[in-house]
C-alpha positions as CSV (number, residue, x, y, z in Angstrom):
1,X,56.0,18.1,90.6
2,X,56.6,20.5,87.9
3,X,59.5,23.3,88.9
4,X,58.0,26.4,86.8
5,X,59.5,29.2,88.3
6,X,59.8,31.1,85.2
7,X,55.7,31.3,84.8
8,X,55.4,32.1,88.6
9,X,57.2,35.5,87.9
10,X,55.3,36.4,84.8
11,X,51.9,35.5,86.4
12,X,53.2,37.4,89.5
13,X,54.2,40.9,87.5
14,X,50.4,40.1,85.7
15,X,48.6,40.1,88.8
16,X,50.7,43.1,90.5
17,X,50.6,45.0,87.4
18,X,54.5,45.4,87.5
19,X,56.0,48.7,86.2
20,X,52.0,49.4,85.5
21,X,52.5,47.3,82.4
22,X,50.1,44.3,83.2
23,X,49.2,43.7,79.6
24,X,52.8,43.9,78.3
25,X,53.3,40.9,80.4
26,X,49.9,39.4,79.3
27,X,50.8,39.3,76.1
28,X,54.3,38.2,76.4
29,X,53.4,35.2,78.1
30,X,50.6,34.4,76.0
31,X,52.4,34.9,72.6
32,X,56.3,34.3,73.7
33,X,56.5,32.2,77.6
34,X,53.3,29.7,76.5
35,X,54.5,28.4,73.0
36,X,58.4,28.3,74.6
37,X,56.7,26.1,77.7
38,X,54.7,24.0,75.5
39,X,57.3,22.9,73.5
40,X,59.6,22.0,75.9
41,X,56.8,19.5,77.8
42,X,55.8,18.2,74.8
43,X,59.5,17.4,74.0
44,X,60.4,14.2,76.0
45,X,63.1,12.5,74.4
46,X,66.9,12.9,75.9
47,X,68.8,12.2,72.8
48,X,71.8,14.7,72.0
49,X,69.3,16.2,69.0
50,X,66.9,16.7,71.5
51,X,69.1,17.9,73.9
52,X,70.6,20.3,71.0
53,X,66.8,21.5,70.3
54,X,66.3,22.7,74.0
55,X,69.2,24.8,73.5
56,X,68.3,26.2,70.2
57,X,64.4,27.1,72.1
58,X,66.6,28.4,75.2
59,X,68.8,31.0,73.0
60,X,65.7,32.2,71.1
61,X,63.4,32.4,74.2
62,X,66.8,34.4,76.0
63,X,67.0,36.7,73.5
64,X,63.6,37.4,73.3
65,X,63.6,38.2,77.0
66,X,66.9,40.3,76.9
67,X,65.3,42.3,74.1
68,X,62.1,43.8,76.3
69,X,64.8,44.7,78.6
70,X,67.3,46.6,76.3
71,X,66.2,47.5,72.4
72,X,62.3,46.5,72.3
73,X,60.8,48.1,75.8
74,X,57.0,48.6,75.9
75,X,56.4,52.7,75.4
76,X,57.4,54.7,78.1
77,X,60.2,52.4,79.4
78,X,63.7,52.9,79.5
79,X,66.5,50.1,79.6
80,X,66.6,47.7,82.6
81,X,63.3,49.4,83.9
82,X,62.5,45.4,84.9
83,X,65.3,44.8,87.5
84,X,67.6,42.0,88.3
85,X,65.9,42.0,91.8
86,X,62.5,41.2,90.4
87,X,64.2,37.9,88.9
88,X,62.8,37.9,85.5
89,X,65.4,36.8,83.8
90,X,67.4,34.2,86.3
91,X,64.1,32.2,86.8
92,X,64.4,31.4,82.8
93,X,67.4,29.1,83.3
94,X,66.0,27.8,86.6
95,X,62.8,26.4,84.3
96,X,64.9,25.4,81.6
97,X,66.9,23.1,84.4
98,X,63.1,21.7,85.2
99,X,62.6,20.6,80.8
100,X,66.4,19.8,80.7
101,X,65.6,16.8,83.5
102,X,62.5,16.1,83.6
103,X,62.6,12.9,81.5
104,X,65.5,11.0,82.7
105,X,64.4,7.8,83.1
106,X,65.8,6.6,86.5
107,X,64.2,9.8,88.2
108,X,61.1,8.2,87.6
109,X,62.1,5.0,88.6
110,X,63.2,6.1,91.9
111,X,60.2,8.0,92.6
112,X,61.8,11.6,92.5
113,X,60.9,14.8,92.1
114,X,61.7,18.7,91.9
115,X,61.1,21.6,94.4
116,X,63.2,24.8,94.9
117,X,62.0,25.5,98.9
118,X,63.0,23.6,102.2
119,X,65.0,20.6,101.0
120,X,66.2,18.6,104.2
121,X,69.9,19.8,105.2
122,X,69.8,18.2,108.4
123,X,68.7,18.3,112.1
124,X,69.5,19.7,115.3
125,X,68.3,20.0,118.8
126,X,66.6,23.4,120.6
127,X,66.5,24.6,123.6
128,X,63.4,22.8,124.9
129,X,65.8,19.3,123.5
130,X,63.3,18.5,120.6
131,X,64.7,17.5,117.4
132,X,64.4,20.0,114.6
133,X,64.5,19.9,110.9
134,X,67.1,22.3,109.1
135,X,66.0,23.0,105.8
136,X,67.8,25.3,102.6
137,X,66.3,27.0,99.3
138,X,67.8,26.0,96.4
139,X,67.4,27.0,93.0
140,X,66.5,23.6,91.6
141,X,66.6,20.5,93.7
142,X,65.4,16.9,92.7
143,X,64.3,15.3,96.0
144,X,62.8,12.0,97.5
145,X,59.8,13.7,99.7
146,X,59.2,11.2,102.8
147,X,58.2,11.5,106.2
148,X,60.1,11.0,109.0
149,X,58.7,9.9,112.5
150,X,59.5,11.4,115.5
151,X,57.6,10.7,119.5
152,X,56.1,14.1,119.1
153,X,54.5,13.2,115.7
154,X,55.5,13.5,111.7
155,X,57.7,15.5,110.2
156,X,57.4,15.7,106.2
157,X,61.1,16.6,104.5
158,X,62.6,16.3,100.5
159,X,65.8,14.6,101.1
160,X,67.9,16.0,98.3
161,X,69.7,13.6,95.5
162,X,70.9,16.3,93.3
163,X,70.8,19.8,94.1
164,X,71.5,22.4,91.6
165,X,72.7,26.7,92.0
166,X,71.9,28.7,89.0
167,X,73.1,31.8,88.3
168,X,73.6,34.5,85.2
169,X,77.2,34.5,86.2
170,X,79.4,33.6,88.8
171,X,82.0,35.7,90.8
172,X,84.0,34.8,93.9
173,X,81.6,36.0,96.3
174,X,79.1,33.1,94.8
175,X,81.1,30.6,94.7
176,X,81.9,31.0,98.2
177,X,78.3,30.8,98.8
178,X,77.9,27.9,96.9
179,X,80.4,26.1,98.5
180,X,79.1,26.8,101.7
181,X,75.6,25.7,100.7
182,X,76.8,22.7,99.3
183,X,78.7,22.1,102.5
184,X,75.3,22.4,104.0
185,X,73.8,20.1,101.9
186,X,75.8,17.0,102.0
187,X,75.9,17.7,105.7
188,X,72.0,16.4,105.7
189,X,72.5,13.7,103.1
190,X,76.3,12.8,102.2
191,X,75.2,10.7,99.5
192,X,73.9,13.9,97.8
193,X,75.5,16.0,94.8
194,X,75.4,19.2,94.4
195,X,76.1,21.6,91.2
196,X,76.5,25.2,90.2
197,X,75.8,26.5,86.7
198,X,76.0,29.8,85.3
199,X,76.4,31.6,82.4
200,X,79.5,33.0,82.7
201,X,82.3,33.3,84.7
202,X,84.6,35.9,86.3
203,X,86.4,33.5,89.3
204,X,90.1,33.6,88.5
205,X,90.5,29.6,87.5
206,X,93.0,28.9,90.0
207,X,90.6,29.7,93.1
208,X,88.2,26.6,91.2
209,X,89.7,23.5,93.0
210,X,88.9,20.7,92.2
211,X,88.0,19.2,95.8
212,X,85.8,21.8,96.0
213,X,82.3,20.4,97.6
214,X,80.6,21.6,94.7
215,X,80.4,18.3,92.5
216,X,80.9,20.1,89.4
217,X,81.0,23.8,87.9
218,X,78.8,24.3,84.9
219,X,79.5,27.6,82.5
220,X,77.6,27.9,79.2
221,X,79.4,30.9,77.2
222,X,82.7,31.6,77.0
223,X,81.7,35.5,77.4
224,X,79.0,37.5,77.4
225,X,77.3,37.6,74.5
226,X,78.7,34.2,73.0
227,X,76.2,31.4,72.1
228,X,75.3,29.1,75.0
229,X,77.9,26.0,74.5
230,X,75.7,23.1,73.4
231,X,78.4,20.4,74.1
232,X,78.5,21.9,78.2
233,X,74.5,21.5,78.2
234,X,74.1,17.9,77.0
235,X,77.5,17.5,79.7
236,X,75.6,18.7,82.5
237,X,72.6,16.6,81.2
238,X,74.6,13.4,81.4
239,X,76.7,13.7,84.1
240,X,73.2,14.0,86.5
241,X,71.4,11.6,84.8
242,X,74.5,9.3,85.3
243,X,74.0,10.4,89.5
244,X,70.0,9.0,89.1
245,X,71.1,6.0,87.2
246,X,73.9,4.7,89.5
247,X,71.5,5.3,92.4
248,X,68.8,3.1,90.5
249,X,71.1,0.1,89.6
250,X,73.7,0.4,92.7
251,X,74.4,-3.0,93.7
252,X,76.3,-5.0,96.7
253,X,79.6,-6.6,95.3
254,X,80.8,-9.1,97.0
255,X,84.7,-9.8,97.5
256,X,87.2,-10.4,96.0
257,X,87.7,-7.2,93.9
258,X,87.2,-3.4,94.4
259,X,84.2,-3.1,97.2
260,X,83.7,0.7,97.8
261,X,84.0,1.7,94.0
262,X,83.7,-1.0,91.7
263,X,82.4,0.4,88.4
């Protein structure tokens, strides 16, 4: 499943005719969102170079983007006229997540794939005693979809591997928040890993702990306005393609040595 949330909020200002500028928006995404999509599904290798090219693509495509927004709005607009709540902007990292993973090999393997609604967080009883299925938004989850079987029929859930917040920064406020979601997460599937990236970052760096449940924090820029860190991108790359590739190769070891972590 392809995890394009970037296109769904262009084609959504289109068809609502956002700020009344419709054909602003038509033209951006055919002339800047289309060739920036394009080259990113047509790029499939995972390399570092290719890694590095997605970034160089991101930085362009961001810039263009912050641009329409600031120094280059249609006639009539004024600075921020689109607003952070319509989600213009965030929903660009959230697809460049999607073309940053898409072609790790053990995800296909194991039979994965991406959604950013209802992944599985768990179950609980109601007050009529039947079972239900607790489920979480996230920004960018790679799941297992199954079904699960129950005496009052079947249920369909996405039982999340890797789950993923992204955000244009961070503050204290969300990182509570994503500690508490990824709490909620490995409460449904312990086995499951859960990450934050952003941009930037204003959390003092003694409140980020290192036995946090968040697996792992992920900042691109050192400050507003810096370049996004290649180096932190193709680490972010690896480390969750290492998750998908020690799930597809796990093996039994049998004693005598280390049993629970033997690599």
């Amino acid at each position: 499943m392809e995890l394009l949330p970037h296109k769904s909020n262009l084609l959504t200002k289109i068809q609502t005719n956002y700020g009344d500028q419709a054909s602003f928006f038509q033209q951006f995404y055919d002339e800047q969102y289309l060739p920036w999509h394009q080259q990113n599904m047509d790029l499939t290798e995972t390399t570092k170079e290719a890694l590095t090219q997605r970034v160089h693509w991101l930085s362009s495509y961001l810039n263009v983007v912050d641009s329409i927004n600031t120094t280059n709005c249609p006639d009539g607009k004024t600075p921020k006229w689109i607003t952070a709540q319509s989600k213009f902007r965030p929903t660009v990292l959230e697809e460049f997540m999607f073309y940053l993973l898409k072609d790790c090999p053990a995800l296909h393997k194991l039979g994965l794939t991406f959604t950013n609604k209802a992944v599985f967080v768990g179950m609980s009883i109601n007050h009529q005693g039947s079972l239900v299925i607790k489920k979480k938004d996230v920004d960018c989850a790679i799941v297992k979809e199954d079904t699960l079987s129950f005496s009052t029929g079947s249920v369909p859930v996405m039982v999340p591997l890797v789950a993923i917040e992204i955000k244009t920064y961070v503050d204290k406020t969300m990182w509570g928040e994503a500690q508490f979601t990824a709490q909620a997460i490995k409460r449904g599937n312990p086995s499951s890993y859960v990450y934050l990236m952003a941009e930037t970052n204003s959390v003092a760096l003694e409140e980020l702990l290192p036995n946090s449940p968040v697996d792992e924090l992920f900042i691109l820029r050192s400050h507003t306005g810096s370049a996004i860190d290649t180096a932190t991108v193709c680490n972010l790359y690896e480390e969750i393609n290492m998750v998908f590739t020690r799930v597809a190769t796990q093996q039994l070891h049998q004693p005598p040595g280390k049993m629970l972590h033997p690599e």
